[in-house]
N, C-alpha and C positions, 0 to 999 in steps of 0.2 A: 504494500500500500504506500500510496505518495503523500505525505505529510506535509512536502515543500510546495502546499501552494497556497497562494491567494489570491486574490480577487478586482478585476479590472471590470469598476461598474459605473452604470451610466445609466441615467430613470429620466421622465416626460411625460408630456400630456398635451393631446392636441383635442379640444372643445366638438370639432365634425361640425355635425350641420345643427347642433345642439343651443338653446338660445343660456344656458350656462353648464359650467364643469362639475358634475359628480361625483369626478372621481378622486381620491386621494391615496397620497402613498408615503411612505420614507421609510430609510434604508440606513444604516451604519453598519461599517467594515472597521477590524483593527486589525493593520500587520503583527501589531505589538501580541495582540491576545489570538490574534492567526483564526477569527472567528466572523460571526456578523448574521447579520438577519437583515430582512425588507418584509414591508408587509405594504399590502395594495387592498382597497377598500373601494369597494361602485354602491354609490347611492341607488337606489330602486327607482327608475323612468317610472311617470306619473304621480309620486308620490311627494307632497311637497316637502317635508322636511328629511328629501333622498342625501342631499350635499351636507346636511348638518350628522346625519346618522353616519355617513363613511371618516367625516372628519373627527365626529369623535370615536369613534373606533378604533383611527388608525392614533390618535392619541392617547387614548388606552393603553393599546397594544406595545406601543412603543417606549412609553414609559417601562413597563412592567422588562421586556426585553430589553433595552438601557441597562436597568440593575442590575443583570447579571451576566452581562457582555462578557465581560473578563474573568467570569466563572465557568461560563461555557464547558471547557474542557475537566473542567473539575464535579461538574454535576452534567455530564452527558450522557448519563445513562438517566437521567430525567427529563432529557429535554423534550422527549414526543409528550410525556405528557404534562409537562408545561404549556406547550403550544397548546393542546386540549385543554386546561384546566382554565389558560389565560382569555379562550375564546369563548367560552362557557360564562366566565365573569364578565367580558367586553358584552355578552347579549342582555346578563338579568342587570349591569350597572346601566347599558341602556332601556332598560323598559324603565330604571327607575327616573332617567333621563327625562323618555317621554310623558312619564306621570308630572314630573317636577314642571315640566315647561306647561300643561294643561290648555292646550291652546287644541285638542282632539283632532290633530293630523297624525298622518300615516305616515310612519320612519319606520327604514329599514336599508340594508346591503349589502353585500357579500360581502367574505373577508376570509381573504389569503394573505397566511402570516407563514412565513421561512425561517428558519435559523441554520446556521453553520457552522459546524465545531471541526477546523481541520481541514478532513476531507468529505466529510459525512454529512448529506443534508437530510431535512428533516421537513416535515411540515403541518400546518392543520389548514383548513381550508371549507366555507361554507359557501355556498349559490357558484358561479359557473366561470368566474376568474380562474385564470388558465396559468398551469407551470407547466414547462414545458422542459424537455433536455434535449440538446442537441449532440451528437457525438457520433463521429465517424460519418457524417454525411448523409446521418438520419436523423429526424426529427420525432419523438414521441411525446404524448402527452403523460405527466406524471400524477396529475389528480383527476381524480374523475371531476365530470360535470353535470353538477346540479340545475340543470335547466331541461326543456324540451327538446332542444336543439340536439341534443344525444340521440334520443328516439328518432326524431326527424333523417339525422342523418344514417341510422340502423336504416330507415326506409326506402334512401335514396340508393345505398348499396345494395339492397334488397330488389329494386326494381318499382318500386312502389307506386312512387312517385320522380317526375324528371330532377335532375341537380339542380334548376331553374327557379323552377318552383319550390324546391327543400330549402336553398341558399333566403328565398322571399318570402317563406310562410311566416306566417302573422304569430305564430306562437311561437318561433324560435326563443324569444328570450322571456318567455315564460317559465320561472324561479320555482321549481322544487323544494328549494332551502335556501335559507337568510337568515340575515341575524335581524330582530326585529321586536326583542324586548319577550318574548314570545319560548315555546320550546322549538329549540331546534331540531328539526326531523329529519335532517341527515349534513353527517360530518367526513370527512376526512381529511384521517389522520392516522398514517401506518407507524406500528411500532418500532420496525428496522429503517432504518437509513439507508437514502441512495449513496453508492459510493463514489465519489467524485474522480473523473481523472484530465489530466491535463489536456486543455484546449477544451473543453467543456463550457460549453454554451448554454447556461441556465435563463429561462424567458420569462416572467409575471407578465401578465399580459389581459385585461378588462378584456368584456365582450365586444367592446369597438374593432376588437384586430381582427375579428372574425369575419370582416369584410373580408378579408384573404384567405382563399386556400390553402389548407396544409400543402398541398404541393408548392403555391409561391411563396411560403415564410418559408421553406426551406431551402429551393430556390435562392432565398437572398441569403440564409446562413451560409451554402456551399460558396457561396464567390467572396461574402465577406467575413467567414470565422477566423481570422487570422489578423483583421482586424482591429484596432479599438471598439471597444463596448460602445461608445460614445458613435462611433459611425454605423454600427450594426441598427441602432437607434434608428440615425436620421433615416436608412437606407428603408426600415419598416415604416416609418412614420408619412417617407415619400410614395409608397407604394400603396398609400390608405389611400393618400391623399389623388393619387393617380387613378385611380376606382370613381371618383367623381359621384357617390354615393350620396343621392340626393336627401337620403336617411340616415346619413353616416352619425353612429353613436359617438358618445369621448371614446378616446385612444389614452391607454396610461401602459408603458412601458419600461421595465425594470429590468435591464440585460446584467448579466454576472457572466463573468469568461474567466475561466480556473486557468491562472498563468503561471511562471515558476517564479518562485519569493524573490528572486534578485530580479525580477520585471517592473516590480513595482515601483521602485526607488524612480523611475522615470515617467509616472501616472500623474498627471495634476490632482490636487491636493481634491480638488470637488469631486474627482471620481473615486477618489480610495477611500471616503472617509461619510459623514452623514452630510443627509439630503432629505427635504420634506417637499412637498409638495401638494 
């Protein structure tokens, strides 16, 4: 196993055809503590208090991850259920949220939270924000997803219905699970860790990028995995944006590319270290 690595990242958010941003996110890396986490948060479309529900979420979340950054490696045989225990309180501290504010709107939004100790990633993750891995020229998805769009596209493989119509159906981003003050009815969160290896392309990624086919994010990993994190970004962000998606949701983007510990010494300071957004 390779222990000499860390992490060359780059996070964003592009609004689409959206009349405001939902989504929120932030990320800290430590070469010193050779760990790190990001967590990305999508407020729930149509619901007015979607942007207040992800922001404080990822405020939550990140707090709590914060304090034990630099213990990572020392309590990592707890961290999957950390990431469980920490998403479970981000839901019931939100419902007490939406009690306190009593203004009887609708909050809620996914929330995919990461951490990394090493080489070992980890995760929990609720509604249909996307991790992804990228390595050797393949692209997979590493958490399951919480929406329709799963089913839809089992049907499009199936014959069902055309890729036309599966890519436009109206229930695609219709949410199975959220965080929304509420019980949560489906989580993941695996007990073993992915194991990380060099040149690895790790992706958070809102339902906005879904304007793209797994074959064209891949597509752009193969030409740009070698990359900075930072260009892998722009390269998906140009390619939303190129789809001219007269429905185009927010785009939030959180790239991690596992490099070798002596790479980093030449990263600007905003990609190796924290970022809110």
């Amino acid at each position: 196993m390779n222990y000499g690595l860390t992490f060359d990242v780059a996070a964003g958010s592009a609004i689409g055809a959206r009349n405001s941003q939902e989504d929120c996110f932030a990320y800290e890396f430590s070469d010193e503590a050779n760990a790190g986490f990001a967590v990305l948060s999508d407020g729930m479309g149509g619901y007015a208090g979607g942007v207040a529900a992800a922001s404080f979420l990822v405020t939550g979340v990140t707090g709590e991850l914060q304090a034990d950054l630099d213990e990572f490696h020392k309590k990592e045989f707890l961290l999957s259920q950390k990431l469980n225990d920490i998403t479970h309180v981000a839901n019931r501290e939100l419902g007490a949220f939406i009690q306190n504010r009593g203004k009887g709107e609708k909050m809620g939004a996914t929330l995919l939270s990461v951490a990394v100790s090493r080489n070992r990633l980890y995760w929990a993750s609720v509604g249909d924000s996307a991790l992804y891995l990228f390595r050797d020229g393949t692209l997979r998805r590493l958490n399951a997803d919480h929406s329709m769009s799963a089913q839809i596209d089992f049907m499009i493989e199936a014959g069902m219905i055309s890729e036309e119509k599966g890519r436009n159906h109206p229930d695609r981003g219709l949410l199975l699970s959220a965080i929304h003050g509420k019980e949560i009815t489906k989580i993941d969160n695996p007990k073993k860790p992915v194991i990380l290896e060099m040149d690895d392309v790790i992706l958070m990624a809102s339902d906005g990028l879904s304007t793209l086919s797994k074959d064209k994010i891949e597509e752009i990993l193969v030409h740009s995995v070698f990359g900075e994190s930072v260009d892998i970004a722009q390269e998906m962000f140009n390619a939303v944006s190129d789809q001219r998606n007269a429905e185009q949701d927010n785009t939030t983007l959180i790239v991690m590319r596992a490099v070798p510990r002596s790479a980093a010494v030449d990263m600007p300071v905003d990609q190796r270290f924290a970022r809110f957004g």
